[in-house]
VOPAGU-2260 file (C-alpha; in pm, 1 decimal, decimal comma):
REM VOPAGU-2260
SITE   aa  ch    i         X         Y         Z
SITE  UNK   A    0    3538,2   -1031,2   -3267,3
SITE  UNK   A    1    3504,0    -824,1   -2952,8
SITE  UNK   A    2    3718,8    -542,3   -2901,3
SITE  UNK   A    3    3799,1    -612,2   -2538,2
SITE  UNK   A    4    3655,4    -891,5   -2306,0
SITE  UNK   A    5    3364,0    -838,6   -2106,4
SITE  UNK   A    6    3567,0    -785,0   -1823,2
SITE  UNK   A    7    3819,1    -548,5   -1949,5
SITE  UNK   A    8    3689,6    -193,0   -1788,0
SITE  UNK   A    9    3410,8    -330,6   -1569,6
SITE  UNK   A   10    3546,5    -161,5   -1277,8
SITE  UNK   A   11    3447,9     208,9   -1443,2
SITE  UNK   A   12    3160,7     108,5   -1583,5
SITE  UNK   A   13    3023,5     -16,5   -1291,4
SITE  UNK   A   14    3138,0     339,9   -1121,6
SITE  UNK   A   15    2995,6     549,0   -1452,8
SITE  UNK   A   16    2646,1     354,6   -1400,8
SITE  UNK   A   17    2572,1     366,1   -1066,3
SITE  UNK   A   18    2655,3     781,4   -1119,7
SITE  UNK   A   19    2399,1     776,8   -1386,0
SITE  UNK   A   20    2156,4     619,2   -1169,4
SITE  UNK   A   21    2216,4     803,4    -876,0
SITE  UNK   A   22    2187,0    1132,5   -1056,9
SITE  UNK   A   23    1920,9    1080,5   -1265,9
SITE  UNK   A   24    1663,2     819,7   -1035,0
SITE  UNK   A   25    1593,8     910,1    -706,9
SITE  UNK   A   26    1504,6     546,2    -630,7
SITE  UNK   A   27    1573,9     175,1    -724,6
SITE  UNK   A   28    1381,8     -50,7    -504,0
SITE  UNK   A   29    1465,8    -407,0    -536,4
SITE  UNK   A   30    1146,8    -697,5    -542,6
SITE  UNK   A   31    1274,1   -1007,4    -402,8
SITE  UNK   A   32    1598,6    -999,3    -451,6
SITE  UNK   A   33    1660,4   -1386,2    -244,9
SITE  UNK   A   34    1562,9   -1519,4    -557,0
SITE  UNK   A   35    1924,4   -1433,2    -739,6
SITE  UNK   A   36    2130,4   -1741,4    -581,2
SITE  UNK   A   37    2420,6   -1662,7    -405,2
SITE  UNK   A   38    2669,2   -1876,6    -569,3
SITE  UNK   A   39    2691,6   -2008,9    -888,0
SITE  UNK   A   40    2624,7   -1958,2   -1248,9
SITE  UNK   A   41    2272,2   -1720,4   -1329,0
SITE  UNK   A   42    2075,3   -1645,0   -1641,0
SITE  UNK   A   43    1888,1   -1306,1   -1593,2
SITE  UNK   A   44    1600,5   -1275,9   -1819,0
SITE  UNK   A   45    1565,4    -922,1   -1813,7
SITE  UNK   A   46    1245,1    -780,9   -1961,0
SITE  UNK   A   47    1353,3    -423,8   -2171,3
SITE  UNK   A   48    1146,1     -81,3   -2134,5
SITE  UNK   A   49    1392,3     203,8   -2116,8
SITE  UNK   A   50    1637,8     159,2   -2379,8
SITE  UNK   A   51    2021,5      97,3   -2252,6
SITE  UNK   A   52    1931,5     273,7   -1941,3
SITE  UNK   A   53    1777,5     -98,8   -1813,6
SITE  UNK   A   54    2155,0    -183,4   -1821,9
SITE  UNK   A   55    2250,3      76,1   -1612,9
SITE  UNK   A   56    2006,9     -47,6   -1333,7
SITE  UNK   A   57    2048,2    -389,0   -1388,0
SITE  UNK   A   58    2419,4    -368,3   -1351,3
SITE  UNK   A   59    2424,2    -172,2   -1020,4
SITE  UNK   A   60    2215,8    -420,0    -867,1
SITE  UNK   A   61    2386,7    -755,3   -1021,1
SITE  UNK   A   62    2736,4    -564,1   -1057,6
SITE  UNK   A   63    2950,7    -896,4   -1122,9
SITE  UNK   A   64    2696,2    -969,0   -1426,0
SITE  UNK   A   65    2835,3    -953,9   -1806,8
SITE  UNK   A   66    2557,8    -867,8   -2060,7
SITE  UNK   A   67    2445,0    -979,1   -2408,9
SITE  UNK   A   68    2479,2    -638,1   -2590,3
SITE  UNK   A   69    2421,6    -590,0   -2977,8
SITE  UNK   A   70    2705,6    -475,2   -3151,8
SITE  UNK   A   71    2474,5    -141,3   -3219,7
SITE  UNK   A   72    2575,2       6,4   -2858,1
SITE  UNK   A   73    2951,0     -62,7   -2917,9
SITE  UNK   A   74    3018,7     108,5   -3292,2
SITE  UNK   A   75    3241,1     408,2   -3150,3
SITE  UNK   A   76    3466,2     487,0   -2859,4
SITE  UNK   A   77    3209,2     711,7   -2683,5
SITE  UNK   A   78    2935,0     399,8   -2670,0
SITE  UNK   A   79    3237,8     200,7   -2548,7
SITE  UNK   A   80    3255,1     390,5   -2244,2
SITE  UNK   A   81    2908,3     304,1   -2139,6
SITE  UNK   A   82    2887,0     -31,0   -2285,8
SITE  UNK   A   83    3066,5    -401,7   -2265,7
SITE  UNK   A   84    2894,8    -741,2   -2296,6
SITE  UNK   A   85    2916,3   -1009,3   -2534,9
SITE  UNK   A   86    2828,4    -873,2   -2861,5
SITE  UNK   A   87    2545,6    -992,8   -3105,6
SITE  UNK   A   88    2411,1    -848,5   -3453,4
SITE  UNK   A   89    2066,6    -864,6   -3446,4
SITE  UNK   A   90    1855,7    -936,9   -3769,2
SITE  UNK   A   91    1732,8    -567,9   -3826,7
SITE  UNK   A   92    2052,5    -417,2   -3766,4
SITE  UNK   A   93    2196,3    -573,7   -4131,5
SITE  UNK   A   94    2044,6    -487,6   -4436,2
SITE  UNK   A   95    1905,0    -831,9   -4551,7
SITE  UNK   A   96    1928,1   -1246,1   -4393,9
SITE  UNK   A   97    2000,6   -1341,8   -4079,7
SITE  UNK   A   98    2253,4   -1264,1   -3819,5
SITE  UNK   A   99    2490,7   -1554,4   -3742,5
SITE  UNK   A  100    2578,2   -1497,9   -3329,5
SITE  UNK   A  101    2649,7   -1848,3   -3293,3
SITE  UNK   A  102    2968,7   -1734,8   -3165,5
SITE  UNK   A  103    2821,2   -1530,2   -2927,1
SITE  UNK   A  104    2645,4   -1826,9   -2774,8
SITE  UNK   A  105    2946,1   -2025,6   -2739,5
SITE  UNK   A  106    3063,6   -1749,0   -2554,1
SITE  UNK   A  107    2783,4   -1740,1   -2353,2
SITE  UNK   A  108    2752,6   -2082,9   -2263,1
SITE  UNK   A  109    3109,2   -2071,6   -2137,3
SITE  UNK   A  110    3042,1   -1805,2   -1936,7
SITE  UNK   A  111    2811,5   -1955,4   -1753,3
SITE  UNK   A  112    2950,3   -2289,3   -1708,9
SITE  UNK   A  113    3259,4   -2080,1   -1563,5
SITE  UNK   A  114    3032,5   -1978,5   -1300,0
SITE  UNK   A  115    2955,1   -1622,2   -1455,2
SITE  UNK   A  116    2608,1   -1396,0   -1389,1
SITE  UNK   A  117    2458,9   -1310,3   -1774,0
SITE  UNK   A  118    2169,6   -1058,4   -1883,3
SITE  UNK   A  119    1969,2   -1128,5   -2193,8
SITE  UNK   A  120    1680,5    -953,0   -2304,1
SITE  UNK   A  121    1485,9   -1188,0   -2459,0
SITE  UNK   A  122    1265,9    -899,7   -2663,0
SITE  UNK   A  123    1618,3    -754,0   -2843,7
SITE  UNK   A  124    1529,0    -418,0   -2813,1
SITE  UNK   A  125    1289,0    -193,3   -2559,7
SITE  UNK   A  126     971,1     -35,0   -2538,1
SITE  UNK   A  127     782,1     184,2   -2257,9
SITE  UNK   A  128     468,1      41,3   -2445,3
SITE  UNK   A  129     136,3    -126,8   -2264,0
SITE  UNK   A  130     263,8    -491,9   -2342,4
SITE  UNK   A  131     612,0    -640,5   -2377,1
SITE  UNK   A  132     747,6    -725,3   -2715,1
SITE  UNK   A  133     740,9   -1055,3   -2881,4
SITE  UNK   A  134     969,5   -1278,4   -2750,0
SITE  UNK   A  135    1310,5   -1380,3   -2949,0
SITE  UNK   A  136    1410,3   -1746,2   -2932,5
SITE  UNK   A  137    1789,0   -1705,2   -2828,5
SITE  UNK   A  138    1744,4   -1718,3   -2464,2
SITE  UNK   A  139    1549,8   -2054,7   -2538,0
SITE  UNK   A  140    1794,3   -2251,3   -2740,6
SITE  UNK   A  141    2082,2   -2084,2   -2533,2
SITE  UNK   A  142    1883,7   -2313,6   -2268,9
SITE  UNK   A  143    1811,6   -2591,9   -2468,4
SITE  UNK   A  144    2161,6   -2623,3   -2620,9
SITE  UNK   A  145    2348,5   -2606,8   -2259,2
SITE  UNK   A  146    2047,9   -2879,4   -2175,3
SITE  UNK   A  147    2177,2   -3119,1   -2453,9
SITE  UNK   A  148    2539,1   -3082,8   -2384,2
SITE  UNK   A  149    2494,6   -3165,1   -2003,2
SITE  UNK   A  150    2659,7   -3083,8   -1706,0
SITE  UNK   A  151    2587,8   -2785,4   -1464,3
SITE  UNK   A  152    2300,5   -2601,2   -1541,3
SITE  UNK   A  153    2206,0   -2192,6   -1418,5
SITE  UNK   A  154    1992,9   -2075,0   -1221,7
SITE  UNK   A  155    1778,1   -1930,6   -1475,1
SITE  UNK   A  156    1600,6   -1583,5   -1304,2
SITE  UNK   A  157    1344,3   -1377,6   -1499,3
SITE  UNK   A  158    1349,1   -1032,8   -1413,1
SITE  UNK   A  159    1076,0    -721,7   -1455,0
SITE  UNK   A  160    1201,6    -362,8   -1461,5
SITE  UNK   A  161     872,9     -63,0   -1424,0
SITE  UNK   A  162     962,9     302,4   -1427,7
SITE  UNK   A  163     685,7     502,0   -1250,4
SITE  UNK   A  164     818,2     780,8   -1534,4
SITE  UNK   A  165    1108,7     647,7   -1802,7
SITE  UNK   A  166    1205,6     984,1   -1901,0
SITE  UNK   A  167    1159,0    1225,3   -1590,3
SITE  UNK   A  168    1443,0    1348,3   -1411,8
SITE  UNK   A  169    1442,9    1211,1    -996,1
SITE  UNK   A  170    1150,1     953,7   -1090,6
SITE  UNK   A  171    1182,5     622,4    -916,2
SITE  UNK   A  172    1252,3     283,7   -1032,0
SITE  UNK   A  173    1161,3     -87,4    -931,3
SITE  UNK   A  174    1332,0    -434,2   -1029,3
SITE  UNK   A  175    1126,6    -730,1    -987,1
SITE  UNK   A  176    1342,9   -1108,7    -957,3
SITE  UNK   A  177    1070,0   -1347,5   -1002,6
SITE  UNK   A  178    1116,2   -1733,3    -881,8
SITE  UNK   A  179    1398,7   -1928,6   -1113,5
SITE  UNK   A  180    1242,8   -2169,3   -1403,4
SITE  UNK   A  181    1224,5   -2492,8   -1326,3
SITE  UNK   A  182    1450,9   -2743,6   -1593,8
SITE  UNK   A  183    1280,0   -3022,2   -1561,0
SITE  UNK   A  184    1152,3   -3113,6   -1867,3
SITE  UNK   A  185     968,6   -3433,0   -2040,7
SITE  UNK   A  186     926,8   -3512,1   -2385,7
SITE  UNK   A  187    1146,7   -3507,1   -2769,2
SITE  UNK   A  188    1399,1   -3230,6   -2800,9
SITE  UNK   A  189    1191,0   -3027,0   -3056,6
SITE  UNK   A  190     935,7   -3045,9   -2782,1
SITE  UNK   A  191    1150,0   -2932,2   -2492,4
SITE  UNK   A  192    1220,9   -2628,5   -2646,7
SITE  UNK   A  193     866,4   -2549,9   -2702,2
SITE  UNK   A  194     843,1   -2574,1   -2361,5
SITE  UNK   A  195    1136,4   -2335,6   -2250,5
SITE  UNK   A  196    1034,6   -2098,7   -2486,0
SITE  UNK   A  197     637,0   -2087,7   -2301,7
SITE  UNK   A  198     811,0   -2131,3   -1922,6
SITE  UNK   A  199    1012,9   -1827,7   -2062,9
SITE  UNK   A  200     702,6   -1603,0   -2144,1
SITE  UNK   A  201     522,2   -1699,3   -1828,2
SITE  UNK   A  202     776,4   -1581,1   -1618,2
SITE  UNK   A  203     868,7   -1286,2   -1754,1
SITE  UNK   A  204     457,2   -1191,8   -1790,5
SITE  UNK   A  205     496,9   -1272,8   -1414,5
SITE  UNK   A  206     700,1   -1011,7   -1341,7
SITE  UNK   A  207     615,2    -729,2   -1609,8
SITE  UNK   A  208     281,5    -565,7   -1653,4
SITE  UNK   A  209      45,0    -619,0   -1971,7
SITE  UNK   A  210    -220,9    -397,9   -2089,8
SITE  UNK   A  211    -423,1    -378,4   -2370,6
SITE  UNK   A  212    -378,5     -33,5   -2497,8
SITE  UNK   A  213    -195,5     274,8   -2402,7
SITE  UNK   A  214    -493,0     447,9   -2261,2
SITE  UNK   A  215    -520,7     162,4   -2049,1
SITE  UNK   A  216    -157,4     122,1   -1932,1
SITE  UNK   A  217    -173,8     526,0   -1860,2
SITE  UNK   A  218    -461,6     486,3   -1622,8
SITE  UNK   A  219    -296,1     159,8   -1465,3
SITE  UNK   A  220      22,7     377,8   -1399,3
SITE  UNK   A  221    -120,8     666,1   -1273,0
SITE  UNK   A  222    -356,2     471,6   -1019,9
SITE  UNK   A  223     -25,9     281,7    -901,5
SITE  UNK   A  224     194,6     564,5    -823,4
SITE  UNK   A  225    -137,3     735,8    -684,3
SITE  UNK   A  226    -203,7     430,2    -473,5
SITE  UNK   A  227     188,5     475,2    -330,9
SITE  UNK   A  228     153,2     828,8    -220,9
SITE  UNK   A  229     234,2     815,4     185,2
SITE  UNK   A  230     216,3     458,4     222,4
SITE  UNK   A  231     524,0     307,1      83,3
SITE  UNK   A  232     348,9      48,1    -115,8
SITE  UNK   A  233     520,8     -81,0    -391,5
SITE  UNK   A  234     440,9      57,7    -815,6
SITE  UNK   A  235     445,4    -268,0    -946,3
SITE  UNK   A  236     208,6    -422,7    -699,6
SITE  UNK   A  237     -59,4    -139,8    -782,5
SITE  UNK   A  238      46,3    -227,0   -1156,8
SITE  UNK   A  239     -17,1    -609,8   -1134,4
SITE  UNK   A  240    -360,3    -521,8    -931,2
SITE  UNK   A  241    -472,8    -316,9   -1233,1
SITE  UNK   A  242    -348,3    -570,3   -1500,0
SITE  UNK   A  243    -608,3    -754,2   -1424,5
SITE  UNK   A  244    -869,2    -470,0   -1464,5
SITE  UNK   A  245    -984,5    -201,8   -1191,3
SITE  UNK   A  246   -1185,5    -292,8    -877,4
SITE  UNK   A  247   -1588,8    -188,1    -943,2
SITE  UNK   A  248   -1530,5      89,3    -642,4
SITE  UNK   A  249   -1249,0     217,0    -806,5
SITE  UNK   A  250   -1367,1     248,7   -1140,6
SITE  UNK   A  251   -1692,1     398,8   -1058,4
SITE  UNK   A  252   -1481,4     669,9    -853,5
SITE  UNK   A  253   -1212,2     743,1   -1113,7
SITE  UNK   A  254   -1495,4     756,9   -1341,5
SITE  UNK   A  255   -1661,9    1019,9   -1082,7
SITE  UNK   A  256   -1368,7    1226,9   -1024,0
SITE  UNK   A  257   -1192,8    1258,8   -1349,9
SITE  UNK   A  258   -1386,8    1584,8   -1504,9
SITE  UNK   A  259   -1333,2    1745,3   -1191,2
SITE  UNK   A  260    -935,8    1683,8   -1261,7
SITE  UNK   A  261    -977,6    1860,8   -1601,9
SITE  UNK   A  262    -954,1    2163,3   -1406,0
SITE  UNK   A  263    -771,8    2467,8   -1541,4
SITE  UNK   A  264    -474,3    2500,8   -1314,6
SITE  UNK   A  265    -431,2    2202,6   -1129,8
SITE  UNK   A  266     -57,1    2093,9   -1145,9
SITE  UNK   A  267      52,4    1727,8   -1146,5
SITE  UNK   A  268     331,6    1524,3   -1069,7
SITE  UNK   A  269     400,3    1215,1   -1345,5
SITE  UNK   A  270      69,3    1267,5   -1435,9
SITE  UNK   A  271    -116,9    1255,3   -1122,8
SITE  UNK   A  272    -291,0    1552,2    -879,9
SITE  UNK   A  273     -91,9    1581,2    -563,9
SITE  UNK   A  274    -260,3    1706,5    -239,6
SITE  UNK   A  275    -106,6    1699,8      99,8
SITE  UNK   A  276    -197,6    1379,1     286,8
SITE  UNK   A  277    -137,1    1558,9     609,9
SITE  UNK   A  278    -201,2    1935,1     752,3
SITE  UNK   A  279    -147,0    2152,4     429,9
SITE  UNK   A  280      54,0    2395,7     623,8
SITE  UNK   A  281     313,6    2138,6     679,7
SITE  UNK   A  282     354,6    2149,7     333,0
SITE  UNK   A  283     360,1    2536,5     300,8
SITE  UNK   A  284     655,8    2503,6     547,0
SITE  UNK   A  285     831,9    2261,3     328,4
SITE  UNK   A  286     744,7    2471,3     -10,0
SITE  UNK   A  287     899,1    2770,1     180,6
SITE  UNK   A  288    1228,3    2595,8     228,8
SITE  UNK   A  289    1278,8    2313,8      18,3
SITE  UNK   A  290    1294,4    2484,4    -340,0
SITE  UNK   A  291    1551,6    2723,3    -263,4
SITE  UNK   A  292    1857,1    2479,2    -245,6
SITE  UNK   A  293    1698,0    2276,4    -518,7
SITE  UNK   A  294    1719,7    2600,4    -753,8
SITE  UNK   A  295    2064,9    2700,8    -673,2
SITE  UNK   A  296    2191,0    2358,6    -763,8
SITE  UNK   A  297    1947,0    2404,8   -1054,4
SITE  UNK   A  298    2138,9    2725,4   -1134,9
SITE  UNK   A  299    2511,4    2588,8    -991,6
SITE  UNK   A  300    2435,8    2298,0   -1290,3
SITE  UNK   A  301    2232,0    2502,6   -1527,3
SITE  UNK   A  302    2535,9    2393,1   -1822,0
SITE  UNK   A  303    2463,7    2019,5   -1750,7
SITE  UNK   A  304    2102,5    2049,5   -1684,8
SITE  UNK   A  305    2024,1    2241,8   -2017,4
SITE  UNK   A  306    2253,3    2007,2   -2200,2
SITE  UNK   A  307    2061,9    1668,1   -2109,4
SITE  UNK   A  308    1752,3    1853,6   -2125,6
SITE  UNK   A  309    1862,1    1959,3   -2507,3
SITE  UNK   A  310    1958,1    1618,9   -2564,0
SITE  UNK   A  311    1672,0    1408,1   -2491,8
SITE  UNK   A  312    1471,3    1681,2   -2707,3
SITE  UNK   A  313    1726,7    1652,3   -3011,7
SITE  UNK   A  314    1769,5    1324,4   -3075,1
SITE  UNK   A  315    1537,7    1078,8   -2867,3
SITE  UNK   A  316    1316,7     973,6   -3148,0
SITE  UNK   A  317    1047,9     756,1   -2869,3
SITE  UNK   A  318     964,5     788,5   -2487,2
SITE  UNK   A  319    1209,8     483,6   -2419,5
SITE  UNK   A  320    1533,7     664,9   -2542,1
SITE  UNK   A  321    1487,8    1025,8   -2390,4
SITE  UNK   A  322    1652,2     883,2   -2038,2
SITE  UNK   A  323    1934,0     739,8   -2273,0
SITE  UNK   A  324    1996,1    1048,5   -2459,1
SITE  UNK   A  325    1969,9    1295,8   -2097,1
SITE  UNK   A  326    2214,0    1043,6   -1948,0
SITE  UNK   A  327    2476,7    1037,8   -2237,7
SITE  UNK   A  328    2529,6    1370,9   -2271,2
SITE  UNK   A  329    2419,7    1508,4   -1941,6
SITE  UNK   A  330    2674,1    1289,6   -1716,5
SITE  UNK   A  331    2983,0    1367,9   -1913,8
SITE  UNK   A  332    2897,4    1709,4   -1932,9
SITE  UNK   A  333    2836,5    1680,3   -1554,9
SITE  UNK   A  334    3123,1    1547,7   -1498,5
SITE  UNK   A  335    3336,0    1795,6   -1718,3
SITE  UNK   A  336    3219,1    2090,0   -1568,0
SITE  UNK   A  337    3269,7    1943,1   -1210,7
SITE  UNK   A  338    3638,3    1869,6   -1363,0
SITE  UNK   A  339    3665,8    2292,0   -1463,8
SITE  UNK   A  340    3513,7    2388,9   -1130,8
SITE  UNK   A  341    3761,1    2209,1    -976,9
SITE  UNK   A  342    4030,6    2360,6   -1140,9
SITE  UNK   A  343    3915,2    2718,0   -1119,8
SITE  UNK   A  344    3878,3    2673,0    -710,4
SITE  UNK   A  345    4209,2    2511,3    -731,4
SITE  UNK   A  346    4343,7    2792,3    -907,4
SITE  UNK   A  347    4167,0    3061,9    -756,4
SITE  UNK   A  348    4270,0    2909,9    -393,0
SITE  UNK   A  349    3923,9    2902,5    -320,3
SITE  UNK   A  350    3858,3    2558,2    -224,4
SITE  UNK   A  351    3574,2    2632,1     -16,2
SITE  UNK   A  352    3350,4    2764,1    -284,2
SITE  UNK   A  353    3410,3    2426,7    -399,6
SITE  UNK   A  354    3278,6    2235,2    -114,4
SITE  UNK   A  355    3001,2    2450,1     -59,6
SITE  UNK   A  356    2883,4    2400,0    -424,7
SITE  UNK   A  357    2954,8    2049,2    -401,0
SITE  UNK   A  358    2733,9    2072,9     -64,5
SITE  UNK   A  359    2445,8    2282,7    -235,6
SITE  UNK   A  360    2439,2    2014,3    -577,1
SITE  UNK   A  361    2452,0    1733,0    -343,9
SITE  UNK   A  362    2154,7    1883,5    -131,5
SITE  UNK   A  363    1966,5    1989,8    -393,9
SITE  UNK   A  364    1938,8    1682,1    -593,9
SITE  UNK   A  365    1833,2    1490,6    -245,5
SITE  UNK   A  366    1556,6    1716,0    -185,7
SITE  UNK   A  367    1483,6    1811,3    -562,1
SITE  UNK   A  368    1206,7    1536,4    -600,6
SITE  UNK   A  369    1031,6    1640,9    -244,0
SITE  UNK   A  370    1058,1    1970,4    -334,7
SITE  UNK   A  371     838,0    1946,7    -646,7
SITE  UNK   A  372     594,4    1694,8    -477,4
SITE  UNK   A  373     536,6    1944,7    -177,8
SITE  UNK   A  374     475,9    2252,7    -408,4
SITE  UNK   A  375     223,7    2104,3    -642,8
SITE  UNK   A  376      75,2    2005,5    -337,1
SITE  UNK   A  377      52,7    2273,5    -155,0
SITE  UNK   A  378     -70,4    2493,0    -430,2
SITE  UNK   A  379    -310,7    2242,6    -525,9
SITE  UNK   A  380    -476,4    2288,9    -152,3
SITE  UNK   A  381    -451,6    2616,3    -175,5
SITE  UNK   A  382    -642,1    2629,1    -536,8
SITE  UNK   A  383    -874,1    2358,1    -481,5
SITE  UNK   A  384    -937,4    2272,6    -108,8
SITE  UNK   A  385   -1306,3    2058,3    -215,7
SITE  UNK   A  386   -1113,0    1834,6    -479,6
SITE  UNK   A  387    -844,0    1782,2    -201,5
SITE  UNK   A  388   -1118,5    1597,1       9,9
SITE  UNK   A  389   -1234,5    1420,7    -314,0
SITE  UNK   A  390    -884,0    1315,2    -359,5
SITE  UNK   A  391    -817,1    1209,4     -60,5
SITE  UNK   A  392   -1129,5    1008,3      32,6
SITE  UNK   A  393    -981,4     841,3    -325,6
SITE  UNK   A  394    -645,6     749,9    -272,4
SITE  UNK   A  395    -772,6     574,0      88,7
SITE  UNK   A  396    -967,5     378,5    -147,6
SITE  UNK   A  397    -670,4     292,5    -375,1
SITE  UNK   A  398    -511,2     183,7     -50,9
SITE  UNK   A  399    -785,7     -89,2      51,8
SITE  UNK   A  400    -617,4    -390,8     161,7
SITE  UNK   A  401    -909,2    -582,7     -40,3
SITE  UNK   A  402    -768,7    -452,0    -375,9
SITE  UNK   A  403    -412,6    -595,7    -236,8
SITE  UNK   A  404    -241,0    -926,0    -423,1
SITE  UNK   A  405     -70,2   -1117,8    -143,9
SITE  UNK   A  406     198,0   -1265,4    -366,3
SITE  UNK   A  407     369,9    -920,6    -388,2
């Protein structure tokens, strides 16, 4: 049994995860959100890259939704603070047979008929990988079984998540709703959930990105965020364009530029070569005033800051828990030392220094993302002003309306 319902709490941790999100992304752009209904009961298949943080984001986008959580992310009081849901023991989280959440389903089935939003991840656990993990069957009979026992049926609304970085501090992040699954189905029972179970895996191939290898899925991501670079086009279109291999042009000119990018000294952001898209002086300008309130809220913070960075070094044992690790420990400790700066200004009677640190953090983390973007930049320019045309003259290509998919 549950310690608490999923409801008890879901007011603070609705507050705690939009802080994590808006401290540690710098972005969450939602994909089509018209296709979560309005009213009435949903099934989010969520699709599961970067650990419990996915959660986070999901939940301050859907915020009424309860979540199937395993019973891993609930084991202490600390977890508890971050985590609710409905509570299942997955198979490699006891030390031999199978878990028996039949309970769990029951409860989830009755949430939903109540009218209730619910998350499942249909792959039980995440990875940042090039391909999404098989598939579990519990979203399928949870289908199938509400199918059988009639009455009102979800909406049932796969949903993609793509970090341009998982683990880098102000990255940005996009959610992807693809079209609901359609119910009607034909045929024996035994075949009907053969069916659910491939309707599931289309969709949510629909709305993720698959690769073939790593080295593949690292050249797909760092052509989509290049392709984004002063043109506001979305990551996961670029990623979906490159799923389905590179354009000739474009491979022949990656292929072209690349040694040239092996250069000793050119800096990077998230793996790709910034240069400035417009006059490089412009971004001299910026590099000579946006860093400095970045690094005093660097310094203001430098207790939280070197705490998350410590803990996503200590204990993140794979790329998809290093967010999750930086979060835990670096929000509470944010949040503690905010809590003792407080009470020094308050005993001090100097609740101005307050204000203007809260002013300088607040600033700082706005521009902190621009700030490194313009400097790499700008130094690049200044380093390498031939590879800046090269670059250039490449990312127009990227941006070739030819290379476009219309459906996104």
């Amino acid at each position: 049994m549950k310690d608490a319902p999923p409801t008890s709490g879901r007011g603070f941790r609705l507050w705690l995860h939009r802080l994590c999100v808006r401290v540690f992304f710098d972005r969450v752009t939602v994909i089509h959100p018209e296709n979560i209904p309005k009213s009435g009961p949903v099934l989010l298949l969520a699709l599961h890259r970067n650990g419990a943080v996915d959660g986070f984001v999901y939940h301050t986008i859907v915020p009424e939704s309860v979540f199937m959580v395993s019973t891993q992310l609930r084991k202490n009081w600390f977890a508890r603070l971050f985590f609710s849901g409905i509570e299942v023991t997955r198979d490699k989280d006891r030390n031999g047979g199978t878990a028996d959440n039949s309970d769990a389903v029951d409860e989830c089935a009755a949430h939903l008929r109540a009218g209730g939003k619910l998350f499942i991840f249909p792959e039980g656990t995440s990875s940042l990988g090039p391909r999404h993990l098989p598939f579990k069957s519990g979203a399928a009979r949870l289908i199938d079984a509400m199918l059988e026992s009639g009455g009102p049926m979800p909406a049932i609304v796969p949903v993609g998540i793509h970090y341009e970085c998982g683990w880098a501090f102000r990255s940005q992040v996009e959610v992807v709703f693809g079209a609901p699954l359609s119910l009607d189905f034909a045929g024996t029972t035994r075949r009907r959930l053969v069916e659910i179970k491939q309707r599931i895996n289309n969709a949510l191939e629909a709305v993720g990105a698959n690769f073939e290898s790593d080295s593949i899925q690292q050249t797909a991501e760092l052509l989509a965020y290049g392709r984004t670079l002063g043109t506001g086009k979305s990551f996961f279109s670029g990623l979906k364009r490159f799923e389905r291999g590179l354009p000739p042009a474009v491979f022949a000119a990656w292929g072209e530029l690349r040694p040239a990018l092996n250069a000793r000294g050119l800096l990077r952001h998230q793996g790709v070569p910034l240069f400035p898209v417009r006059s490089p002086w412009l971004y001299g300008l910026a590099t000579a005033i946006f860093p400095a309130p970045v690094i005093a809220a660097a310094l203001l913070n430098a207790p939280p800051l070197g705490l998350a960075v410590w803990a996503g070094a200590k204990f993140a044992d794979a790329p998809n828990v290093i967010a999750l690790w930086r979060i835990l420990v670096g929000i509470p400790a944010l949040v503690l030392w905010w809590f003792l700066l407080t009470l020094a200004a308050v005993v001090a009677g100097k609740l101005e220094w307050l204000l203007g640190g809260i002013f300088i953090s607040i600033v700082g983390l706005l521009l902190s993302r621009r700030a490194v973007k313009v400097t790499i930049a700008f130094f690049n320019a200044v380093q390498f002003p031939a590879l800046r045309k090269r670059m250039l003259a490449f990312y127009r290509l990227l941006n070739q309306d030819s290379f476009d998919d219309p459906a996104l």
